[in-house]
Every structure is written in structure tokens, then in C-alpha cells.
Phi, psi and omega in degrees: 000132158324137182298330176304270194302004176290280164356305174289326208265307200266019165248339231236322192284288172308355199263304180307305206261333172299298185294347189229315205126185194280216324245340152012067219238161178228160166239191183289301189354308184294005167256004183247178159244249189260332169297171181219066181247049177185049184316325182278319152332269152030277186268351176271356178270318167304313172281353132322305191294283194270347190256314205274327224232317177072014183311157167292164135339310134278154171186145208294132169346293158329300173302321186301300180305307195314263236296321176299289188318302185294339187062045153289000000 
């Protein structure tokens, strides 16, 4: 991932976490938007998600945002 998009995902976490709480859970989805104006992202972040990390679909913010932060 990009330093930009670590930066968005982990702003997109805090936002998530501010408004709902520690418990939270999010998908990659919550880091796009509804267009499918950036694909090749997407898919290195989905493949991040699922291939590399092997994550649920959902999964708490918190774990997420940690995990970015750490550069897994």
C-alpha cells in the first residue's frame, strides 16, 4: 500500500472508531467508495485483506488501523 493510502485507511479507522466505539468492525470496502474508480488499489488492498492476512470480511477497526500502522 501506498504512504497516502496507509494515511486514508488509518484515518477512515479513526473516523469509524471515534463515531462507533473500540468495537467496531469494518471491510476494505470502507476505504473506497462506491465507484470502482481506482482498481488496481482495490485489488492490492483485497489482496492484503485476504490473501496475505487471510482476515474475515469484517473485522474490528482497531485490528485494522494497529496493523497498517505496524506496515503489515
Amino acid at each position: 500500500m501506498t504512504p497516502e493510502f496507509r494515511q486514508k485507511a488509518i484515518a477512515v479507522c479513526d473516523d469509524k472508531i471515534a463515531k462507533k466505539g473500540p468495537g467496531v468492525g469494518l471491510s476494505f470496502y470502507a476505504f473506497f467508495k462506491n465507484r470502482n474508480d481506482e482498481p488496481l488499489l482495490l485489488m492490492q488492498v483485497a489482496r492484503w485483506w485476504i490473501e496475505t492476512h487471510q482476515l474475515d470480511h469484517f473485522e474490528k477497526a482497531v485490528r485494522i488501523r494497529n496493523m497498517i500502522r505496524s506496515g503489515e
